[in-house]
N, CA and C of each residue as an Amber inpcrd file, in Angstrom:
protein
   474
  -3.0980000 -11.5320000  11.7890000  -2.2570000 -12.4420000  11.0330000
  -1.0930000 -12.8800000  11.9140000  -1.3920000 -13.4340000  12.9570000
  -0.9240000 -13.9880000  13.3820000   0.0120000 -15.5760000  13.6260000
   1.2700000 -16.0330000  13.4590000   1.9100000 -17.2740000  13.1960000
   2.5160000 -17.9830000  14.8100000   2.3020000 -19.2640000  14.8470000
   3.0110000 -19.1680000  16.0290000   4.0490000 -19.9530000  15.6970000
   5.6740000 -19.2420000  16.4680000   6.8190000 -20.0000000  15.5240000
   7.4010000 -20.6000000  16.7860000   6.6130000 -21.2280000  17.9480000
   7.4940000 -21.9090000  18.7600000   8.4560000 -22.8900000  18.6260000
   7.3510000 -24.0260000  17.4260000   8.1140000 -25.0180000  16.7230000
   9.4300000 -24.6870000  16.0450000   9.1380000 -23.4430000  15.1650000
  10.7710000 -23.3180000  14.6310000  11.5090000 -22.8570000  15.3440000
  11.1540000 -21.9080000  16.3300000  12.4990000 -21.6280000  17.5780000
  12.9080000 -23.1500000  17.9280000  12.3270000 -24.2140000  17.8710000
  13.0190000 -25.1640000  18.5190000  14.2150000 -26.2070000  17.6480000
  13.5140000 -26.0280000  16.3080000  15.1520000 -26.4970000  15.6090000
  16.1330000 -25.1840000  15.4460000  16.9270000 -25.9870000  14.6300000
  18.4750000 -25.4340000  15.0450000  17.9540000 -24.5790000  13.6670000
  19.7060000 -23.5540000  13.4750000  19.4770000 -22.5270000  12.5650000
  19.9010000 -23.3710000  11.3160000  18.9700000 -22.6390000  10.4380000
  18.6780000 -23.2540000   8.7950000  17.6210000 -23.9380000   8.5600000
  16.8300000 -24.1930000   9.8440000  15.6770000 -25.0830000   9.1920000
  14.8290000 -23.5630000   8.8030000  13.7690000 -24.1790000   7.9540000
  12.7010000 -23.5310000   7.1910000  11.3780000 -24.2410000   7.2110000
  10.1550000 -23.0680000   7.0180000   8.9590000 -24.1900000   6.9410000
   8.1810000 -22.8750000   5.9110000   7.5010000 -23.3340000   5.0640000
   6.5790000 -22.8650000   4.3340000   4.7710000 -22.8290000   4.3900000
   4.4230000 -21.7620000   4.7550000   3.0100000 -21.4190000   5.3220000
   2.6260000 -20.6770000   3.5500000   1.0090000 -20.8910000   3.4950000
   0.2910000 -20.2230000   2.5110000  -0.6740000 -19.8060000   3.0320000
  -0.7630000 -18.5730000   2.8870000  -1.6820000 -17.4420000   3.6120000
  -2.7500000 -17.7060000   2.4630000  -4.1430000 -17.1390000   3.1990000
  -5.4670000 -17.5900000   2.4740000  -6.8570000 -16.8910000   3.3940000
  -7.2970000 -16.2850000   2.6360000  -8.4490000 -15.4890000   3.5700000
  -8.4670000 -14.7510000   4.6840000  -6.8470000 -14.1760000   4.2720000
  -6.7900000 -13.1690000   5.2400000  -7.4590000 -11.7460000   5.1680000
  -7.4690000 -10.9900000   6.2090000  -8.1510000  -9.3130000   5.4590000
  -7.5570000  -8.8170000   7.0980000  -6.6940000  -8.2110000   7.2040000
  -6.4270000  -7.6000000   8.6650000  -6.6710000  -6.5980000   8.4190000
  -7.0670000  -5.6170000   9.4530000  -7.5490000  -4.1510000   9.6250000
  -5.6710000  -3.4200000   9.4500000  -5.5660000  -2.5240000   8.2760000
  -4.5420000  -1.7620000   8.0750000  -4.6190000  -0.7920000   8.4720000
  -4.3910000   0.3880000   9.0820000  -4.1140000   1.8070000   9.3550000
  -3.9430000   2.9820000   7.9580000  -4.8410000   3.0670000   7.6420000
  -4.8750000   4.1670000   6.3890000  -5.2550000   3.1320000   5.2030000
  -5.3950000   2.1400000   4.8720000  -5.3880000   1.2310000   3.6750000
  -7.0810000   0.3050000   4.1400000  -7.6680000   0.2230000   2.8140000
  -8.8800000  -0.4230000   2.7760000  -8.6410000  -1.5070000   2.0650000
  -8.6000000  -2.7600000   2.2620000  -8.7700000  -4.0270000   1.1790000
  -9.8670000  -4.0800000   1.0960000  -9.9180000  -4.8210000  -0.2060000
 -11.3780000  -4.9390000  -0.5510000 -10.9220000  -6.2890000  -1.3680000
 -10.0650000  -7.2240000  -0.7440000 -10.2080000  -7.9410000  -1.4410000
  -9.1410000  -9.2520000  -0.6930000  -9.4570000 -10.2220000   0.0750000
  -8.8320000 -10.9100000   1.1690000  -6.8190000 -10.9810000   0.9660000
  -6.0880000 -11.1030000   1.7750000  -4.5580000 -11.3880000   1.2830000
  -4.7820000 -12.9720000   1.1400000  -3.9760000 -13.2220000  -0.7350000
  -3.2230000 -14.7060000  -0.6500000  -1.8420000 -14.4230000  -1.1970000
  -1.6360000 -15.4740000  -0.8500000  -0.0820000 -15.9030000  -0.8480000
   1.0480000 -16.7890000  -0.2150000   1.9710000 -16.7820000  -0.5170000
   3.0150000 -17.7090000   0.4520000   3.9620000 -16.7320000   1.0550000
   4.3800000 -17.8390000   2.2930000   5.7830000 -17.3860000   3.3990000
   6.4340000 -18.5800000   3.4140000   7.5900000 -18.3870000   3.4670000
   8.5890000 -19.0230000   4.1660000   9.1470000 -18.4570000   5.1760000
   9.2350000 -19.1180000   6.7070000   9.7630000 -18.9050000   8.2160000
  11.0510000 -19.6030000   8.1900000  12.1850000 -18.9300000   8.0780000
  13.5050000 -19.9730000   8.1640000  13.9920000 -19.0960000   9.5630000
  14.6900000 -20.1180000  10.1730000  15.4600000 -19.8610000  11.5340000
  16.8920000 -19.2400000  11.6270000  17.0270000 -18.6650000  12.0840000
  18.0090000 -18.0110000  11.8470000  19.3020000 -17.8290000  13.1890000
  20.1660000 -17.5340000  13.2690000  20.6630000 -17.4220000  14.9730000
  20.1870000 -16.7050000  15.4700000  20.2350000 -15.5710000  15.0840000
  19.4430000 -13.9630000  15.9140000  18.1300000 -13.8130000  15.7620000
  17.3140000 -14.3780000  14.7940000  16.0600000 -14.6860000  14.7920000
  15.2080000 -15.5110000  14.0110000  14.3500000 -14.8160000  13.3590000
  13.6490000 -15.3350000  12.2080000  13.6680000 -14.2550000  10.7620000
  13.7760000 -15.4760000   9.8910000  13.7430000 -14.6040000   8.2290000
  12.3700000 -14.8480000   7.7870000  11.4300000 -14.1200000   7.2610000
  10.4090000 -14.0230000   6.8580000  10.1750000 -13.5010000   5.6010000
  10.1160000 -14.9400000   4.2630000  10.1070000 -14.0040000   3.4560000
   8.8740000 -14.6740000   2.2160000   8.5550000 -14.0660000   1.7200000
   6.9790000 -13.7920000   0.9760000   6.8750000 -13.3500000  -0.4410000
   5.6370000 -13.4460000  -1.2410000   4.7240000 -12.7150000  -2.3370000
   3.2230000 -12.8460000  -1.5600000   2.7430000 -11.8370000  -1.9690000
   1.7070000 -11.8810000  -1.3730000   0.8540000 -11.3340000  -2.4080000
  -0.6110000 -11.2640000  -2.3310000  -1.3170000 -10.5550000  -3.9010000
  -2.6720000 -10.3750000  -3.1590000  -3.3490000  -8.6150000  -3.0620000
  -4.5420000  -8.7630000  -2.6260000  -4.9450000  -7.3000000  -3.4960000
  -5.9650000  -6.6450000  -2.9940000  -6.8590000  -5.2150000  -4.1710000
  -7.5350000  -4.8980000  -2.9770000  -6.8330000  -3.1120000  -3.0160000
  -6.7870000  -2.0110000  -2.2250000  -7.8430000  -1.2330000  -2.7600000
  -8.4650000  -0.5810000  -2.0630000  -9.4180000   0.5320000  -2.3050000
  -8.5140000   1.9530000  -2.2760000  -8.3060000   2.7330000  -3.6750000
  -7.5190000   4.2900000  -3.7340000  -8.5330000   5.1250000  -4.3460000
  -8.2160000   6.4530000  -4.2870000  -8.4810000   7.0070000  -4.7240000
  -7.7970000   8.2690000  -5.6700000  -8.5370000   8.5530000  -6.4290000
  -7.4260000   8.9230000  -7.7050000  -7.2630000  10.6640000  -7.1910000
  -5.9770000  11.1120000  -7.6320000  -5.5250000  12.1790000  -7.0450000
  -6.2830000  13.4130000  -8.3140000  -6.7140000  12.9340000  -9.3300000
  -7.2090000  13.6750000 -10.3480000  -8.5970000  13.9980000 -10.4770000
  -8.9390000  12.7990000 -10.2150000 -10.2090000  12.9950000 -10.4050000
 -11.3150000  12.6970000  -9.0130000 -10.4830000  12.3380000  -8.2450000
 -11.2600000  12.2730000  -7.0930000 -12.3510000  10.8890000  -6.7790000
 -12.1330000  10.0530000  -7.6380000 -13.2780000   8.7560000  -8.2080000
 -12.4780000   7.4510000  -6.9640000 -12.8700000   6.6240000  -6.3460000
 -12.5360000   6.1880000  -5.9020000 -12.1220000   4.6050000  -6.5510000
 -11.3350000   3.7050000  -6.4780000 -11.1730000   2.7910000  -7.8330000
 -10.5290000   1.3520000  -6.5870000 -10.3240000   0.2380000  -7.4480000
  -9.3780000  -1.0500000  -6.5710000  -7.8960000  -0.8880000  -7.6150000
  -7.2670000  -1.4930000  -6.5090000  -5.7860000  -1.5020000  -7.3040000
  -5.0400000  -2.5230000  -7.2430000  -5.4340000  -3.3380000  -7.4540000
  -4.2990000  -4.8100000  -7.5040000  -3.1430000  -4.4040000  -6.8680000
  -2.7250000  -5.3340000  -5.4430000  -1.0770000  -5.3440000  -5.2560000
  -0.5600000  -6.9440000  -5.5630000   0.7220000  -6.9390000  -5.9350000
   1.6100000  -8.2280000  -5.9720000   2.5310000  -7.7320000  -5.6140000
   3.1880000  -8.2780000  -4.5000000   4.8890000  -7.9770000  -4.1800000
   5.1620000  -8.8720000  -3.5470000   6.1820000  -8.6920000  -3.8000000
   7.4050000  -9.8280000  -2.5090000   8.4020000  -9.2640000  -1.5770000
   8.1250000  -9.9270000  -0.3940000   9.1900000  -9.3940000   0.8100000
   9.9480000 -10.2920000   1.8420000  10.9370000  -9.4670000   2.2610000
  12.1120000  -9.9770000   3.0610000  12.0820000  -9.0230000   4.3760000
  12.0830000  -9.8320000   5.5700000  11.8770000  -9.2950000   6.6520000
  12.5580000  -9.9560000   7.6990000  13.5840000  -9.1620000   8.6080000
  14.0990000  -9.8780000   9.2990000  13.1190000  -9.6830000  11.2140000
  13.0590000 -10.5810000  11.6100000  12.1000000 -10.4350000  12.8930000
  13.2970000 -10.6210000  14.3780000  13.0210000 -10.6320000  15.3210000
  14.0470000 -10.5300000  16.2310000  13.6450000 -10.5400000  17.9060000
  13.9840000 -10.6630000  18.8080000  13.2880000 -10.7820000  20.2360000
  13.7950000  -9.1740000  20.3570000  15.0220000  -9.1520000  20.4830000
  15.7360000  -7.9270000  20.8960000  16.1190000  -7.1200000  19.4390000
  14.9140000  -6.5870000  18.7050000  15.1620000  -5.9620000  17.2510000
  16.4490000  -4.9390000  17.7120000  16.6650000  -4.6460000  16.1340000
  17.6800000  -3.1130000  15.8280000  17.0540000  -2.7610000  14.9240000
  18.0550000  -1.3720000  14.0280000  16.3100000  -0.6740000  13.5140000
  15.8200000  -1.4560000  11.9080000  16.6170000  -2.3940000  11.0750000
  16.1150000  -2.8690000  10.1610000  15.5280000  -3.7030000  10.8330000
  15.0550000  -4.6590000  12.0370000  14.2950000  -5.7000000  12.2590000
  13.5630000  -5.3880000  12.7840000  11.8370000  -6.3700000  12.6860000
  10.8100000  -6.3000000  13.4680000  10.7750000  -7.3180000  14.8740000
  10.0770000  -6.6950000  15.9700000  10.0730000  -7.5240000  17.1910000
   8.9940000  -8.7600000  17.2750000   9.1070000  -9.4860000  17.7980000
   7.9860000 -10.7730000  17.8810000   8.3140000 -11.0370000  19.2030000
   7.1350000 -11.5070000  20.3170000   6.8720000 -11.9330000  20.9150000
   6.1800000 -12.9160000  21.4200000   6.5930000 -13.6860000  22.5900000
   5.4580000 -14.6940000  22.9180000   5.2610000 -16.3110000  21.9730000
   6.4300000 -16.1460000  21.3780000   6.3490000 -16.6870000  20.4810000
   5.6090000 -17.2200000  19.3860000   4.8010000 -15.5320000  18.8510000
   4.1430000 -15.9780000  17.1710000   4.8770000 -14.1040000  16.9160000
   4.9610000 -14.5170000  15.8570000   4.6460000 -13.2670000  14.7840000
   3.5920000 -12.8090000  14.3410000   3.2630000 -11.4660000  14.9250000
   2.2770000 -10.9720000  13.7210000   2.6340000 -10.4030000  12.4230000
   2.1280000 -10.4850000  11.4050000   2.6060000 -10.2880000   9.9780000
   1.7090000  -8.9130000   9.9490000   0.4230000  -8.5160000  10.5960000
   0.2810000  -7.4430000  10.0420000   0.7010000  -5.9970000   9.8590000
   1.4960000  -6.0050000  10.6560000   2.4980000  -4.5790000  10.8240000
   3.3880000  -4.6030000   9.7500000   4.0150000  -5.6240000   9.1620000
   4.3810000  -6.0550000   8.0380000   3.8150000  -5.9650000   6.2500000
   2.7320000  -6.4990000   6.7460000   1.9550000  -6.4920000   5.5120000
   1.4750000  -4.7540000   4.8530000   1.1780000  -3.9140000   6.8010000
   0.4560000  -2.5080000   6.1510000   2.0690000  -1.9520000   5.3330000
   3.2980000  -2.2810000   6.4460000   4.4500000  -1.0130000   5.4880000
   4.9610000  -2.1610000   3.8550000   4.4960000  -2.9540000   3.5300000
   4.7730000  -3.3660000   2.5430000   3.8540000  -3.2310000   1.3380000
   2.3970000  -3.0160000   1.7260000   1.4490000  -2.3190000   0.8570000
   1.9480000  -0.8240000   0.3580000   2.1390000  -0.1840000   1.5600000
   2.3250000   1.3370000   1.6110000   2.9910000   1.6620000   1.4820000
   4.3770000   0.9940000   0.6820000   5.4980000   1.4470000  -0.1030000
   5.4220000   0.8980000  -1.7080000   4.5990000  -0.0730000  -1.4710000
   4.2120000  -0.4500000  -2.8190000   3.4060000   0.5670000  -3.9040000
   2.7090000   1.3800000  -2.9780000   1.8600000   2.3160000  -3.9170000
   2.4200000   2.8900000  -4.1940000   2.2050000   3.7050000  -5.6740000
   2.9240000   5.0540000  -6.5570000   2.2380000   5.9840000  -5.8260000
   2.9800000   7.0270000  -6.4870000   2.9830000   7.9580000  -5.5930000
   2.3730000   8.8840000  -5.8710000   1.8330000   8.9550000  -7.5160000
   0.9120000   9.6880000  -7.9120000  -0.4700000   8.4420000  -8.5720000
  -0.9140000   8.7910000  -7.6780000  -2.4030000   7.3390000  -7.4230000
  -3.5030000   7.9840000  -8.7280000  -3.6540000   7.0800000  -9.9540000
  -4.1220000   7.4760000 -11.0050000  -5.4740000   6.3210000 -11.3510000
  -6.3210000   6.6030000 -11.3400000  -7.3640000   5.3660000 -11.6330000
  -7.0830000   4.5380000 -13.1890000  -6.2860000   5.5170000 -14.0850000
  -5.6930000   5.3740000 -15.3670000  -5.1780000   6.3050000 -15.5780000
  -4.1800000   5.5830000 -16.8190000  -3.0420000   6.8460000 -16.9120000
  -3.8360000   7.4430000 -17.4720000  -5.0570000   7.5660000 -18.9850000
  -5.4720000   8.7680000 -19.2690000  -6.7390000   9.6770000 -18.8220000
  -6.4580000   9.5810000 -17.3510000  -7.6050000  10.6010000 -16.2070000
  -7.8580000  11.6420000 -16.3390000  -8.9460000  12.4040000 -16.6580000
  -9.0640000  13.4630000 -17.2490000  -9.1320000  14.7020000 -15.9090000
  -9.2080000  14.1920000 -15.2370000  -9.3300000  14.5800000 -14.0760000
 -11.1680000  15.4090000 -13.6470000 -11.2960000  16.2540000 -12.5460000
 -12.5470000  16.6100000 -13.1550000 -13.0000000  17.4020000 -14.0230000
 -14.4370000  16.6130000 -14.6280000 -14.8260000  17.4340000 -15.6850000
 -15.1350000  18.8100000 -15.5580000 -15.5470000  19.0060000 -14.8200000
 -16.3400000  20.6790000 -14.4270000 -15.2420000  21.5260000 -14.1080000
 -14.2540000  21.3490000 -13.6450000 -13.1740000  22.2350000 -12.8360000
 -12.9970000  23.5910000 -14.1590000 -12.1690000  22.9880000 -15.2220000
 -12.1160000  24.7800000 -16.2870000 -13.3670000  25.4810000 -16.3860000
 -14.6810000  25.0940000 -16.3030000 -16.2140000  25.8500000 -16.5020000
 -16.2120000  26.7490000 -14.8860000 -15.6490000  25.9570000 -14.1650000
 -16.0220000  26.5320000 -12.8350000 -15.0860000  27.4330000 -12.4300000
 -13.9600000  27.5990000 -13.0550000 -12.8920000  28.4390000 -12.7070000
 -12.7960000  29.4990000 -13.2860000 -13.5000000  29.5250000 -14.2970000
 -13.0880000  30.7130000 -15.5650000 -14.2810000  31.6200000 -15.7970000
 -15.0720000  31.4500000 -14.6950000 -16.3770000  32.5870000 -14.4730000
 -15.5160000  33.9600000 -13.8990000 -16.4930000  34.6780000 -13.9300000
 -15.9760000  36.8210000 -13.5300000 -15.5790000  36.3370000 -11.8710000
 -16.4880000  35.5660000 -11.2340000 -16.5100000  35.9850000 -10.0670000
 -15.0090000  35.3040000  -9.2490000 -14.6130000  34.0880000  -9.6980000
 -13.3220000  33.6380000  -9.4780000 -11.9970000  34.0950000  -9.5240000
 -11.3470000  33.9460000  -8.6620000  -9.9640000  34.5080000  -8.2280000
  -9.1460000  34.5100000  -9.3670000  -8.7710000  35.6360000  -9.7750000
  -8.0920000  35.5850000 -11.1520000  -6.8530000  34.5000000 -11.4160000
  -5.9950000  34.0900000 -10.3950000  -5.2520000  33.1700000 -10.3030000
  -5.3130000  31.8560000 -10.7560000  -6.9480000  31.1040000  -9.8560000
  -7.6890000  30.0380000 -10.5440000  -7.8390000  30.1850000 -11.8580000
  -8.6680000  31.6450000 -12.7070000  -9.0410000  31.5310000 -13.6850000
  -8.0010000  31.4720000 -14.8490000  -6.4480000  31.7750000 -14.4050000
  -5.2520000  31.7180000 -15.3600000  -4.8900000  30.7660000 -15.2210000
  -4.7250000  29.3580000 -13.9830000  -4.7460000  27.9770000 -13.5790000
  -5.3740000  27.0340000 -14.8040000  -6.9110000  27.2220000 -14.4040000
  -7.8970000  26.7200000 -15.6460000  -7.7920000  26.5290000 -16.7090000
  -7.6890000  27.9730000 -17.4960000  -7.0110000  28.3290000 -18.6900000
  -6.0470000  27.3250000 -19.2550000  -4.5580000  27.1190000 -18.2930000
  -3.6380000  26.3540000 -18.5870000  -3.8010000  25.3950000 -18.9390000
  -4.6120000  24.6900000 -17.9750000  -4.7000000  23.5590000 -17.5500000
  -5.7740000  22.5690000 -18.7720000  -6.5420000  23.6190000 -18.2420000
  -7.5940000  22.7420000 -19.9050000  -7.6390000  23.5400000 -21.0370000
  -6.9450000  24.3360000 -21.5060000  -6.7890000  25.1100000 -22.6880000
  -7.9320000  26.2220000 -23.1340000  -8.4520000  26.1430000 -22.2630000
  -9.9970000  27.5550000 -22.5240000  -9.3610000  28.7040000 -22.3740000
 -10.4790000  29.8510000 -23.1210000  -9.9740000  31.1820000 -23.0930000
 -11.0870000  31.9460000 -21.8350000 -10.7200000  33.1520000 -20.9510000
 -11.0880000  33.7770000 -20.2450000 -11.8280000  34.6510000 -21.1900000
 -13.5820000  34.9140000 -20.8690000 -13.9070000  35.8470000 -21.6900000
 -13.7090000  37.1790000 -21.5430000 -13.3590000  38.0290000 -22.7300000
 -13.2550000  39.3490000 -22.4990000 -11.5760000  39.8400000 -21.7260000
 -11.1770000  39.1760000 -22.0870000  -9.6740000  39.4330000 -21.4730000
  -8.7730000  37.9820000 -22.5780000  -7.6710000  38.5520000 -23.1120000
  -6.6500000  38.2250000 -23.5270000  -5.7380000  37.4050000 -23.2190000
């Protein structure tokens, strides 16, 4: 996802130009789309660099922390990003004159997600786990876990 902003380095500061992203899918680092990025940017010029700022809307492949089922998750967000030749630590670097947006796009997905990743709120999580925990041969710990957890009784013990 690459932009090339030679043109706007060449007007003065305050101009702006508006790009609409469309069939994008860049390879993320830990994150699966399964579903292309759209959306809009605006590139405004700035003295010290470029402002880069966005909504974007695409569907992530997660998986649920409960139940283990793998599911898509709709993202929509919007962002503000400042870009820079000679960054500091809130800005990103650009070179050569384009921006790549995808270094952008992965930490703006990956703060977007909650933090407890649920396929739905009412996930039962797995089915088998209290049957499988609350046998003789299981670590008594698990089998008082179980118990809690899905409300079964341990046989032969109190």
């Amino acid at each position: 996802m690459r932009i090339n902003v030679r043109d706007i380095l060449a007007e003065s500061v305050g101009y702006s130009r508006a790009y609409k992203i469309s069939g994008e899918r860049p390879h993320l680092e830990g994150l699966e789309l399964t579903q292309d990025i759209e959306g809009e940017i605006t590139i405004s010029r700035l003295d010290t660099g470029l402002l880069i700022r966005g909504r974007i809307n695409t569907v992530i492949q997660l998986e649920c922390h409960r139940c283990l089922s793998t599911f898509d998750h709709p993202i929509s967000l919007n962002f503000s990003q400042l870009f820079a030749t000679d960054p500091s630590d809130d800005e990103l670097r650009f070179d050569d004159e384009t921006v790549d947006l995808a270094p952008l796009m992965e930490q703006e997905i990956t703060l977007a997600l909650p933090i407890k990743i649920l396929c739905r709120p009412d996930c039962e999580g797995i089915k088998e786990a209290a049957g499988k925990y609350t046998n003789e041969q299981t670590d008594r710990r698990l089998q008082n876990q179980a118990r809690i957890t899905k409300g079964t009784q341990i046989r032969g013990r109190t």
